[in-house]
Backbone as CSV, one residue per row, in Angstrom:
resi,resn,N_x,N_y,N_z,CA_x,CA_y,CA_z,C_x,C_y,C_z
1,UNK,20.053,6.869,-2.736,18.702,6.583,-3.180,18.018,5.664,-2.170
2,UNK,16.918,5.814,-1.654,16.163,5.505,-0.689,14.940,4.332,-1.724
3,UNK,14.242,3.497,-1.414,13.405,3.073,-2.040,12.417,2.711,-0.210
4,UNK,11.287,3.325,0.001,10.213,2.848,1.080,9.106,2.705,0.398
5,UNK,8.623,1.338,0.909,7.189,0.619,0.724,6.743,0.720,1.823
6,UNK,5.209,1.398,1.337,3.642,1.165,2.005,3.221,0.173,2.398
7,UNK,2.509,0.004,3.611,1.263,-1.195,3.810,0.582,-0.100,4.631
8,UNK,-1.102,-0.645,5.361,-2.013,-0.545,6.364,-2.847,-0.859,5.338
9,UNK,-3.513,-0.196,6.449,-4.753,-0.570,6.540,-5.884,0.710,5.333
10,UNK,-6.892,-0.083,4.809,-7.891,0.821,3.436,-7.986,1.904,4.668
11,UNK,-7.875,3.033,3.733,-8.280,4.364,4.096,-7.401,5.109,5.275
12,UNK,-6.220,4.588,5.676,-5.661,5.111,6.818,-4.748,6.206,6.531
13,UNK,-4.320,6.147,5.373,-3.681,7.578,5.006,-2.435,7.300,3.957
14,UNK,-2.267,6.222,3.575,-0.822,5.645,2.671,-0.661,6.847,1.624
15,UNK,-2.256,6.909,1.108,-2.034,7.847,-0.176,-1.667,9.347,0.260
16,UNK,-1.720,9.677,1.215,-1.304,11.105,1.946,-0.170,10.716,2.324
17,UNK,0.701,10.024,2.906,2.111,9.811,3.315,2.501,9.908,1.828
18,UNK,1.792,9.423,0.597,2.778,8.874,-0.607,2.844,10.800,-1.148
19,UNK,2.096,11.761,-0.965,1.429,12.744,-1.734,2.760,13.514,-0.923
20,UNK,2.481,13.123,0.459,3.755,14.269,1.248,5.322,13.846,0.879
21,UNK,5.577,13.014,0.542,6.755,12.643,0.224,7.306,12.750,-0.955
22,UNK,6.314,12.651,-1.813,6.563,13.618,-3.280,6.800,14.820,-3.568
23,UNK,5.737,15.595,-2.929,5.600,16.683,-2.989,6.647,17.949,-2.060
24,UNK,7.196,17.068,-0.638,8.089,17.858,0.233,9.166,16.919,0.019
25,UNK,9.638,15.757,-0.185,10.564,14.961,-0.149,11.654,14.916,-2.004
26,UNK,11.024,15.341,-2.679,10.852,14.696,-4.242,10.695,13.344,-4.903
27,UNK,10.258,12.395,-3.650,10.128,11.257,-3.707,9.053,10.497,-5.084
28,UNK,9.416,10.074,-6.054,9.000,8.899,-7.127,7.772,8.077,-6.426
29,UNK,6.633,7.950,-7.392,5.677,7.172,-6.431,5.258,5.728,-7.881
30,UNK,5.241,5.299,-7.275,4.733,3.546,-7.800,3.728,3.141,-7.032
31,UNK,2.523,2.905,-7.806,1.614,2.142,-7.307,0.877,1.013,-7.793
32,UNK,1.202,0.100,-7.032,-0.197,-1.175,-7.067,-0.755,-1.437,-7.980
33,UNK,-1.584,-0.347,-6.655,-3.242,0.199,-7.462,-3.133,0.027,-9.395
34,UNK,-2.216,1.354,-9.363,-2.046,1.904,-10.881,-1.666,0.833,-11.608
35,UNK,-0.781,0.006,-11.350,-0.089,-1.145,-12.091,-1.411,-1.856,-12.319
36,UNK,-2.233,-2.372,-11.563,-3.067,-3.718,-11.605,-4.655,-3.020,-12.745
37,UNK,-4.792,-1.797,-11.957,-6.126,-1.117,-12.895,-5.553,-0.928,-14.391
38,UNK,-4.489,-0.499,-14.572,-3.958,-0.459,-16.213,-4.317,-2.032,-16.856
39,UNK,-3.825,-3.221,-15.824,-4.158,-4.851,-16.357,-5.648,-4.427,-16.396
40,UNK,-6.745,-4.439,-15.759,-7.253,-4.348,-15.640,-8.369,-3.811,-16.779
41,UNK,-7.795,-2.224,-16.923,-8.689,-1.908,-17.847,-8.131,-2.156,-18.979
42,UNK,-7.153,-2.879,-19.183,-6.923,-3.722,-20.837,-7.731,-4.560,-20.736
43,UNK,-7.840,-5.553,-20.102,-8.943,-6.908,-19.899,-10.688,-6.157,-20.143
44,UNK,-10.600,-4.792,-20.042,-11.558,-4.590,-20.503,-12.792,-5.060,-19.275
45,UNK,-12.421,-4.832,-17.944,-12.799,-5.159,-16.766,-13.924,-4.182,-15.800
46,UNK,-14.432,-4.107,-15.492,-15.002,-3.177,-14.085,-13.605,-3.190,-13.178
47,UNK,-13.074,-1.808,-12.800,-12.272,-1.785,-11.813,-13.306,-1.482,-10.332
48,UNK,-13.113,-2.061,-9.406,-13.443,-2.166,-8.153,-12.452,-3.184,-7.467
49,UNK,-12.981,-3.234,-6.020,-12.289,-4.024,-4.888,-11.963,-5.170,-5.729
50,UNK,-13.125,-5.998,-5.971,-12.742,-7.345,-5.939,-12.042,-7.872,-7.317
51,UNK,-12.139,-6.791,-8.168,-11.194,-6.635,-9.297,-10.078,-6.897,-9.464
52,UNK,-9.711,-5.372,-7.989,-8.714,-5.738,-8.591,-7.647,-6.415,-7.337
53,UNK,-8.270,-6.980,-6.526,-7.960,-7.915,-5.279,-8.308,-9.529,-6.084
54,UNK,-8.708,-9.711,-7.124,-8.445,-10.729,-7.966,-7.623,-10.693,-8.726
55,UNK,-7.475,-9.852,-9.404,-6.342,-9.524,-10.473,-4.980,-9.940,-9.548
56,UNK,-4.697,-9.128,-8.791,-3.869,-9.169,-8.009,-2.995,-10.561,-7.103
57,UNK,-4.241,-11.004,-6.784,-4.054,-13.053,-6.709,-3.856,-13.664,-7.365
58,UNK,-4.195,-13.241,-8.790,-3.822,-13.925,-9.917,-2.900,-13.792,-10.797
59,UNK,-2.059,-12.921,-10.344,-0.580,-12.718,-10.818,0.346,-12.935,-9.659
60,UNK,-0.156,-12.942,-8.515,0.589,-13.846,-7.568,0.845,-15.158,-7.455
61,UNK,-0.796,-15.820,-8.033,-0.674,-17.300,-8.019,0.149,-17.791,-8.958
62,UNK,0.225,-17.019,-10.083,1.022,-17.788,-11.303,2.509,-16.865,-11.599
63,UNK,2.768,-16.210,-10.522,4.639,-15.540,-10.679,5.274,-15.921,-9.403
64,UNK,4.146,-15.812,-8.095,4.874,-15.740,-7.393,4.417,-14.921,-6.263
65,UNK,4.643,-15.139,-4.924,3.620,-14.115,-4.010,4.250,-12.326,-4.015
66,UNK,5.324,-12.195,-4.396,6.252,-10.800,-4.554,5.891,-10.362,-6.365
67,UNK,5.894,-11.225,-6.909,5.878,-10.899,-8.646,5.314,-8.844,-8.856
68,UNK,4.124,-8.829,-8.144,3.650,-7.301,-8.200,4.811,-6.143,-8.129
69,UNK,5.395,-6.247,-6.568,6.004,-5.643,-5.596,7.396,-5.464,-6.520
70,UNK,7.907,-6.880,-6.806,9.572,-6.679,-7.563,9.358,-6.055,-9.150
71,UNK,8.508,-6.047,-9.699,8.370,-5.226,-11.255,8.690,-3.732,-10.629
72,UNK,7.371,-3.095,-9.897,7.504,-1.676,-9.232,8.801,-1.648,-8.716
73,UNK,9.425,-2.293,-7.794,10.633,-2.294,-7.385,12.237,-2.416,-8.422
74,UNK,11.834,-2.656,-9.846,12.716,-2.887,-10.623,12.826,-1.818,-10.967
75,UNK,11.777,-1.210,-11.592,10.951,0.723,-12.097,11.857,1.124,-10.991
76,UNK,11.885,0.963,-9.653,12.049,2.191,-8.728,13.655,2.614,-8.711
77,UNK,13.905,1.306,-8.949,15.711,0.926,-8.630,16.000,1.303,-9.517
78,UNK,15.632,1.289,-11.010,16.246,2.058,-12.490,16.240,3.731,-12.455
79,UNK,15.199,4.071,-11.612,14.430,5.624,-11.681,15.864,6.664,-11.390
80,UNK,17.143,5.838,-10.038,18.168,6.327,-9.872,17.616,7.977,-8.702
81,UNK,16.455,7.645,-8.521,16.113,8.885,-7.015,15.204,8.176,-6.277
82,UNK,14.968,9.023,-5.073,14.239,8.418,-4.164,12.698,8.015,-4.668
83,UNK,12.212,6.710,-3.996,11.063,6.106,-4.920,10.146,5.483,-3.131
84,UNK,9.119,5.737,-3.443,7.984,5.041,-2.655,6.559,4.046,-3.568
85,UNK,6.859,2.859,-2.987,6.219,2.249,-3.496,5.004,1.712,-2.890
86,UNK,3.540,1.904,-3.401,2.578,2.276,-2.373,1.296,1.095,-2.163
87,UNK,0.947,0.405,-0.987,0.563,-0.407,-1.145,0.714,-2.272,-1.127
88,UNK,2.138,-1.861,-0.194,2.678,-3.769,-0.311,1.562,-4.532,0.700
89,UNK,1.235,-5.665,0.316,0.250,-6.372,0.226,-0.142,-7.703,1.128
90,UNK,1.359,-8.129,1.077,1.695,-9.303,1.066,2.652,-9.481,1.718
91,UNK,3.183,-10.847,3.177,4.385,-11.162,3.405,5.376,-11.300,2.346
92,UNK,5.389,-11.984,1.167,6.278,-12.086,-0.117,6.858,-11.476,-0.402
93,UNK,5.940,-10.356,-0.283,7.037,-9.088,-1.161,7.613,-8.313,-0.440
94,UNK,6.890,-8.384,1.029,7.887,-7.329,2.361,8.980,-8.690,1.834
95,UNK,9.063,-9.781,2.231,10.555,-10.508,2.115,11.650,-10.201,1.090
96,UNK,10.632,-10.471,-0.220,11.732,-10.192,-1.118,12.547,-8.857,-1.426
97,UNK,11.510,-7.861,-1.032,11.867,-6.752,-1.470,13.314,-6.189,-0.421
98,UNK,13.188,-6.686,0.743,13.387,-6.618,2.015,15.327,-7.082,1.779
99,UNK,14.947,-8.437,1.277,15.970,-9.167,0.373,16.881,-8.739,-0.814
100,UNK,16.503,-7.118,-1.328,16.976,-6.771,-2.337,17.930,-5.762,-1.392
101,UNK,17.741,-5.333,-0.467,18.922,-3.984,0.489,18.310,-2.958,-0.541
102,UNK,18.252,-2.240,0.351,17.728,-0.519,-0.048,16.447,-0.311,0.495
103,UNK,15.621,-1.070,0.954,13.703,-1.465,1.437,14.038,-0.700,2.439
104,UNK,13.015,0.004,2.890,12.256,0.323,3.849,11.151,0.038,4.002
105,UNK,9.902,-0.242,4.878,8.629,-0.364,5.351,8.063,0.459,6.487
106,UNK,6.894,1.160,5.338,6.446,2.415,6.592,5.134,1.094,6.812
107,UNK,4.251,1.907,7.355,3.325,1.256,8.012,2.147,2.029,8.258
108,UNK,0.664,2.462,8.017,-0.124,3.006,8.466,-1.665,2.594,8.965
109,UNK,-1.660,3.059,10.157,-2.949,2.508,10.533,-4.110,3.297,11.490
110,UNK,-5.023,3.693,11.031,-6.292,4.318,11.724,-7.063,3.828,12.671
111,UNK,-7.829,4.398,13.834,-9.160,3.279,13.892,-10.035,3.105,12.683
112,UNK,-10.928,2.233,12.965,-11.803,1.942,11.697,-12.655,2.866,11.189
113,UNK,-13.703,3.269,12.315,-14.539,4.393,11.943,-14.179,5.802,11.352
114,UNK,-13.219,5.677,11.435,-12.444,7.322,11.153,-11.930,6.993,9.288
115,UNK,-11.341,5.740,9.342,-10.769,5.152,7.969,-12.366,5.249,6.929
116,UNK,-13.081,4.756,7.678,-14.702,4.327,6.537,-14.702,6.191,6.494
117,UNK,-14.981,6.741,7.328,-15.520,8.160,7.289,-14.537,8.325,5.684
118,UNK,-12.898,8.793,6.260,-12.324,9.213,4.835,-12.809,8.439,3.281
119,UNK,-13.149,7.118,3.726,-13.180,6.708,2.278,-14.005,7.032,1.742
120,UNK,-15.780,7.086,2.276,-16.426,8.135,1.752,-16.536,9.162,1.413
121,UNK,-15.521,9.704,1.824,-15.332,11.846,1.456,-14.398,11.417,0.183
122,UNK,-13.472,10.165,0.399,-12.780,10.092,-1.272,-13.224,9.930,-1.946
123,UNK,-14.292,8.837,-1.874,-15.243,8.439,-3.412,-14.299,8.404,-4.694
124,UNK,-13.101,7.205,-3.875,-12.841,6.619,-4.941,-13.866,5.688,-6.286
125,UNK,-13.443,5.188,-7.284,-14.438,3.406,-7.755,-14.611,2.916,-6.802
126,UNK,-13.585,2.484,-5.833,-13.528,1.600,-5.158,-14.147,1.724,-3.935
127,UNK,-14.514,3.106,-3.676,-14.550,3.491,-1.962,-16.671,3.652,-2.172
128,UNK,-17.200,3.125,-3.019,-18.307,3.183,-2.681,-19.183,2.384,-2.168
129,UNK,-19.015,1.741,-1.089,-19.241,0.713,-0.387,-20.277,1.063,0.979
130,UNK,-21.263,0.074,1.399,-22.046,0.094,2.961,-20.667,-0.466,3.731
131,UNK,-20.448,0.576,5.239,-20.050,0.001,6.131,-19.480,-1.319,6.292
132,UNK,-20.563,-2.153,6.098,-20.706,-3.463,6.366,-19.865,-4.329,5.184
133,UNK,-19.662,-3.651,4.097,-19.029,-4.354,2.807,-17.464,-4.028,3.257
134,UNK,-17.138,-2.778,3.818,-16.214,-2.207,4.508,-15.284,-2.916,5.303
135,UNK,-16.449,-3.428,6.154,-15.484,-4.260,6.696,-15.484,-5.550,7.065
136,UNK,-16.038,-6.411,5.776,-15.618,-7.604,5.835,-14.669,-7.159,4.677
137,UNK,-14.492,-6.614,3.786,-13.441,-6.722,3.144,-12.336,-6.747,4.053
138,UNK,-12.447,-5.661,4.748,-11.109,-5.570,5.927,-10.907,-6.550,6.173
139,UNK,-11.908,-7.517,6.996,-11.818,-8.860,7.625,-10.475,-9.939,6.603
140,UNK,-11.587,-9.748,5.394,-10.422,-10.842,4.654,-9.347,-10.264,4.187
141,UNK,-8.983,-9.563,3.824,-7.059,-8.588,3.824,-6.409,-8.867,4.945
142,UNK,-6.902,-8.964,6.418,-6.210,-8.671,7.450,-5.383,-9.911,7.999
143,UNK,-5.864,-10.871,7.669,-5.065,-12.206,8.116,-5.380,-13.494,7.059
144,UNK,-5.348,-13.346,5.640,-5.351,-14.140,4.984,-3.995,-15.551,5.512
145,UNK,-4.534,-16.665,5.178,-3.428,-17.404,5.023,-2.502,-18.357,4.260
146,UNK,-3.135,-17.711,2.780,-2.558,-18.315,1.659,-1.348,-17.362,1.652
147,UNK,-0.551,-17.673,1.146,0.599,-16.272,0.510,0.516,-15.392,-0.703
148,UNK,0.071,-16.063,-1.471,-0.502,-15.222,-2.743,-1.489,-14.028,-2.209
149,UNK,-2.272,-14.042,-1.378,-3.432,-12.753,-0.886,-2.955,-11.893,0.251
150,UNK,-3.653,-10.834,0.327,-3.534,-10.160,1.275,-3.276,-10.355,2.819
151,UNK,-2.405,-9.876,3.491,-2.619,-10.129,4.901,-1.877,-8.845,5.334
152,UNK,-2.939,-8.207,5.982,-2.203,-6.771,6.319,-1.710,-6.686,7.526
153,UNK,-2.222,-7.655,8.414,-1.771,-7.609,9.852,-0.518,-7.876,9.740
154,UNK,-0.097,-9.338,8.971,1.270,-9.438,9.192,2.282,-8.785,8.695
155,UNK,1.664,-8.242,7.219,2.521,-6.836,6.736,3.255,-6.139,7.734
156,UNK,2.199,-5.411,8.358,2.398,-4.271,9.183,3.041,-4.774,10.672
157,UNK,3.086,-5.784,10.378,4.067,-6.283,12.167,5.579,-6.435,11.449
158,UNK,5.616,-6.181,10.220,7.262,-6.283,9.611,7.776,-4.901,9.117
159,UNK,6.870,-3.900,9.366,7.090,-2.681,9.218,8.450,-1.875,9.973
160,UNK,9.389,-1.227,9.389,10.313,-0.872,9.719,9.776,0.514,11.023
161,UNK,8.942,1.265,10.200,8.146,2.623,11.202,6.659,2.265,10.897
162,UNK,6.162,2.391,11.769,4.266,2.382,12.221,4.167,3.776,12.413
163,UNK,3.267,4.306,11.378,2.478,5.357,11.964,1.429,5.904,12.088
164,UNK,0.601,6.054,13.322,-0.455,6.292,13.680,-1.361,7.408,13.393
165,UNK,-2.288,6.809,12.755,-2.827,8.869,11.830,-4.512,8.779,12.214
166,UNK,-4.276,8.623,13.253,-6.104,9.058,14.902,-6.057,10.629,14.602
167,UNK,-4.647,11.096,14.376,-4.659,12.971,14.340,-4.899,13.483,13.158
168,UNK,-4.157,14.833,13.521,-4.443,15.687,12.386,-3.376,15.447,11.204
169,UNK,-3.280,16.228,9.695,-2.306,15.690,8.695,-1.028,16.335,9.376
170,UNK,-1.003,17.298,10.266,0.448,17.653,10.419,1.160,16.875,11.841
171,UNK,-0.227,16.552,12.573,0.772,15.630,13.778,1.476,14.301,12.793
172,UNK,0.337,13.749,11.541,1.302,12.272,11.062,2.395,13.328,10.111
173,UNK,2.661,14.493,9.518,3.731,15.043,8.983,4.989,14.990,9.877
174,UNK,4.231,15.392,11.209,5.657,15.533,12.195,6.276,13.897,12.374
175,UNK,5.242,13.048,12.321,5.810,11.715,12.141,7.151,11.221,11.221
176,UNK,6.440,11.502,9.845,7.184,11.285,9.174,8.569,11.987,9.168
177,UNK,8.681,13.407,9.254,9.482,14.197,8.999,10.805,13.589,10.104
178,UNK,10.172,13.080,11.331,11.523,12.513,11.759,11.827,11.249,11.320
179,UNK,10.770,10.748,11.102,11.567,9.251,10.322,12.606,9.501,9.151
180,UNK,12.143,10.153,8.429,13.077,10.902,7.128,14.392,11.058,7.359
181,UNK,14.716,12.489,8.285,15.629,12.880,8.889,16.612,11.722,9.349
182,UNK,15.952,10.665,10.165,16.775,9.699,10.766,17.018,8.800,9.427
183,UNK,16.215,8.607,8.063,16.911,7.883,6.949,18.251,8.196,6.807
């Protein structure tokens, strides 16, 4: 049983690595996202960015900077098959999780303009944003320096595989497919 966690960067392709690995791999998917919007829409909340990038700080500040990451990771480890968990966030939880043996860390990252393009064709809640809202959000995810919040840069410099998705879905397939193989 394999358990690999997500990071990059909004819009670079995590949710397509998580879709191919399910779907060609039989890989279990856990997400975040899903965990925090369920808090979320109990609280009876607007789900968006800062929702649920608050929510999210705020179960860090008061469990712990991993608290998110090790629940999904408890789910994944009981599930007894291969599990991807989508979306790690935080140095904390690359550590702890990292700390449990069985972790992997993929890694994904776009240029920017290409990432904003997809998020508009997704039209997620979340993805309806100006450019400019775009990417100062980026700004503050990318090198936070509390531990409880986001910091994706340093995420992704603890990443076991980086992969680069500038191409098409089958050049990052051929990516993956050898990372797999070599699991």
């Amino acid at each position: 049983m394999k358990i690999i966690g997500i990071t990059g960067t909004l819009g670079a392709g995590k949710g397509t690595i998580v879709e191919y690995l399910v779907s060609n791999y039989g890989f279990k998917h856990y997400s975040v996202r899903s965990y925090l919007i369920e808090l979320i829409k109990a609280k009876g909340i607007e789900v968006n960015r800062d929702s649920l990038t608050h929510t999210a700080n705020e179960l860090r500040a008061a469990n712990g900077p991993s608290f998110i990451a090790e629940q999904l990771f408890a789910q994944a480890s009981a599930s007894g098959t291969n599990c991807i968990i989508e979306s790690i966030r935080t140095v904390g939880e690359i550590t702890a999780l990292k700390a449990k043996g069985n972790f992997t860390l993929f890694s994904v990252d776009t240029e920017r303009k290409i990432r904003y393009n997809r998020i508009v064709l997704r039209g997620s809640e979340t993805d309806k944003i100006p450019y400019e809202v775009f990417e100062a959000n980026e700004e503050r995810e990318l090198t936070a320096t509390d531990p409880n919040k986001q910091n994706l840069s340093a995420c992704m410099a603890l990443a076991d595989f980086n992969f680069n998705n500038n191409g098409t879905f089958e050049e990052l397939f051929q990516q993956l497919d050898a990372v797999i193989n070599k699991l």
